[in-house]
C-alpha positions as CSV (number, residue, x, y, z in Angstrom):
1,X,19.0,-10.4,-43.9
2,X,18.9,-13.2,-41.4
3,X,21.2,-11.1,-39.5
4,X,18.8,-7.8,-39.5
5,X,15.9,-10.2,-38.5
6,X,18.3,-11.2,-35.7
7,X,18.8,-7.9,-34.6
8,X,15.4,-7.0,-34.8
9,X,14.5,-10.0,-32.2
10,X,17.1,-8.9,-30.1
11,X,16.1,-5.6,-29.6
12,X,12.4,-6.2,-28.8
13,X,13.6,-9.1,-26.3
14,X,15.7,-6.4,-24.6
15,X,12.9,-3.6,-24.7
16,X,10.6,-5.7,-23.4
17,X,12.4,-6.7,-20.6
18,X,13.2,-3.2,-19.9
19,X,9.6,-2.0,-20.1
20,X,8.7,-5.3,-17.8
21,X,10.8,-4.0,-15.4
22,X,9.6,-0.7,-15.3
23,X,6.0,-2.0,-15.1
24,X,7.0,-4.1,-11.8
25,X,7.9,-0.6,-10.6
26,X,5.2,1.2,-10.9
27,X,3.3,-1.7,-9.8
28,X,4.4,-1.6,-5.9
29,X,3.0,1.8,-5.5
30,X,-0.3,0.8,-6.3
31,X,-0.4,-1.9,-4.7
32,X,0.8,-0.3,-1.6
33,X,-2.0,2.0,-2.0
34,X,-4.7,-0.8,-2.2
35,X,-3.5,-2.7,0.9
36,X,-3.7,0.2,2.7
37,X,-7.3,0.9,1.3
38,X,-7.7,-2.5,2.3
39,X,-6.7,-2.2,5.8
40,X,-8.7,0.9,6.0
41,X,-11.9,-1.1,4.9
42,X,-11.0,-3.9,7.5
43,X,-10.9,-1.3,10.3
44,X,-14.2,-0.1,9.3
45,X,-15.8,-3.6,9.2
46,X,-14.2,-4.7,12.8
47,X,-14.5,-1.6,14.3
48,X,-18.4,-0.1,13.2
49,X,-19.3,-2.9,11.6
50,X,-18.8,-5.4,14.5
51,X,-18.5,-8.0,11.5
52,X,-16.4,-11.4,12.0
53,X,-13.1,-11.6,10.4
54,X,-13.8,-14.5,7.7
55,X,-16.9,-12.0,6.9
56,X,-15.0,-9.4,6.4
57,X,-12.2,-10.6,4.5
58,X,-14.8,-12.2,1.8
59,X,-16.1,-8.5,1.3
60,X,-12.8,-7.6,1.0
61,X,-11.6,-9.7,-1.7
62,X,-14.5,-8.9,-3.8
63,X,-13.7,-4.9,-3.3
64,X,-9.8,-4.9,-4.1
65,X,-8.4,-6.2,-7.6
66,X,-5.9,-9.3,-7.8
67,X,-4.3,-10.3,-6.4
68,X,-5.1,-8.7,-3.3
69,X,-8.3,-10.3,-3.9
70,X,-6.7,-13.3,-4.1
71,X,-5.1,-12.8,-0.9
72,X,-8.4,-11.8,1.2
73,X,-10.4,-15.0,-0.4
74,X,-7.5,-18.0,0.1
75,X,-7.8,-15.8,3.9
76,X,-11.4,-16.3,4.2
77,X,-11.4,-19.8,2.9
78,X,-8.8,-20.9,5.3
79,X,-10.6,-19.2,8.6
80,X,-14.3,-21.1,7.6
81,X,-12.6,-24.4,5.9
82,X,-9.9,-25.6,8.2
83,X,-8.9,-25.5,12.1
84,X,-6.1,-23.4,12.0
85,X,-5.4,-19.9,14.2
86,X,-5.9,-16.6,12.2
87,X,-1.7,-16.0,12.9
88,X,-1.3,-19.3,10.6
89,X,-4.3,-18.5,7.9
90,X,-2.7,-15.2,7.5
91,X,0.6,-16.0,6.9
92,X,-0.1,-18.8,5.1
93,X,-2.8,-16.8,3.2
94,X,0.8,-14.5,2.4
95,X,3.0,-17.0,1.1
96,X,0.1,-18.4,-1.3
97,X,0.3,-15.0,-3.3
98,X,3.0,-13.1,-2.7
99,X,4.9,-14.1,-5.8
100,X,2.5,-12.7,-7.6
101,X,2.7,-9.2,-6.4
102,X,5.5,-6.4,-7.1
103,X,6.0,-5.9,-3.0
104,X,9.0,-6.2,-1.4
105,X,10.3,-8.0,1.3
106,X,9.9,-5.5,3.8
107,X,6.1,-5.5,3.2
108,X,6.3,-9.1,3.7
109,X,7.3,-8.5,7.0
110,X,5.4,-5.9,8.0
111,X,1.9,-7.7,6.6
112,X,3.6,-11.1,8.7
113,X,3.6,-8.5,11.8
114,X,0.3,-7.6,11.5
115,X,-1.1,-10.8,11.4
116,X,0.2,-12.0,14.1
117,X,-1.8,-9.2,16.1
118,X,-4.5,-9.9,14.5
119,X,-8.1,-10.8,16.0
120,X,-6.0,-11.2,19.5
121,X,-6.8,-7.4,20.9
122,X,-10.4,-5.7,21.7
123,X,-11.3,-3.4,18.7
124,X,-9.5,-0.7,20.7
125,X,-6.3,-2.3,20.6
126,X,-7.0,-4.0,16.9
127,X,-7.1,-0.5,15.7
128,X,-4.3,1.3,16.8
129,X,-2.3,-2.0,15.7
130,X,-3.9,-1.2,12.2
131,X,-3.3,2.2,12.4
132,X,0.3,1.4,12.8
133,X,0.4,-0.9,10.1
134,X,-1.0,1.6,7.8
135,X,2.0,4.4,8.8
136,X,4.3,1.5,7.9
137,X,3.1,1.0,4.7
138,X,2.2,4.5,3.9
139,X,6.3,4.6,4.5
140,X,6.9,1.9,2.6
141,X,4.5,3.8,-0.2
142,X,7.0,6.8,-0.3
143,X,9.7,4.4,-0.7
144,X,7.9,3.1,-3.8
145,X,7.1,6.2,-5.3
146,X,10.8,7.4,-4.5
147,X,12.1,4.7,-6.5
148,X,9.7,4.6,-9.3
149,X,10.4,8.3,-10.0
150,X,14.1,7.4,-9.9
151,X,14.7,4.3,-11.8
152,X,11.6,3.8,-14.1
153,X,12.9,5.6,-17.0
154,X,16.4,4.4,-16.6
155,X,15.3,1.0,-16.9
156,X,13.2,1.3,-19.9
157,X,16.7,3.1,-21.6
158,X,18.5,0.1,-20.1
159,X,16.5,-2.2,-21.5
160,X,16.9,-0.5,-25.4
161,X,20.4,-0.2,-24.9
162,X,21.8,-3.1,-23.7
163,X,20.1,-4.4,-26.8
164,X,22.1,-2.6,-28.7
165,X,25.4,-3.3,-27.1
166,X,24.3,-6.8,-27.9
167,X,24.2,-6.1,-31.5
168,X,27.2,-3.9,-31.8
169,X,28.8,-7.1,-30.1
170,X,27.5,-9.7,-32.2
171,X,28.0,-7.5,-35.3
């Protein structure tokens, strides 16, 4: 009996931590997609809306869901609060949340890059350097998608399985 129970455990441990998995999956995708709606929104307000960047990145963390929201506020608090260069409030802005998301490294970098651009061009220029942000992630996006479609399933089988290996084993 106690071993059944055991089993039992074991096997929802595993699936769990399958399914967990998978969820962090499908997560980067739509997360990718909200940063680039973000972005989007953040061209709009510089570029029509002639409104400051601490401005703007308040409106924007009230728009987007956590923790990209998270991201825009700690970035709006930093620009009012504290003497510190919009490069530095950014990245610093980054590092505050980016365990919390399911993005990769490579959108680390790429968010890093665009920071550093940041509110240093005329609109003109500020634009085409979001524009090119935006193709990088929308790259980034396919890469997402790509590997969702590939591995999510597997995964959650994975996770099942090795469960049972671990019972067959213990057995």
């Amino acid at each position: 009996m106690i071993k059944l129970i055991g089993a039992v455990f074991i096997i929802i441990a595993t699936t769990w931590a399958g399914f967990e998995a998978a969820r962090h999956l499908s997560e980067r995708p739509r997360q990718l997609r909200q940063l680039k709606a973000a972005l989007q929104s953040l061209e709009a307000e510089i570029m029509y809306g002639h409104t400051p960047l601490h401005e703007a990145a308040r409106r924007l963390s009230v728009q987007v869901t956590k923790p990209l929201s998270t991201f825009f506020d700690i970035f709006a608090k930093k620009l009012t609060n504290s003497e510190t260069t919009v490069k530095d409030a950014w990245e610093e802005s980054l590092k505050a949340i980016w365990k919390a998301t399911a993005l990769k490294q490579g959108e680390f970098e790429i968010m890093k890059q665009f920071g550093e651009t940041l509110g240093r061009h005329d609109r003109g220029s500020q634009q085409k350097q979001i524009m090119l942000t935006l193709t990088h992630l929308e790259r980034e996006e396919n890469d997402a998608h790509d590997k969702q479609a590939k591995y999510e399933k597997m995964v959650k089988s994975l996770g099942f399985l090795s469960g049972l290996l671990l019972i067959i084993l213990l057995m």
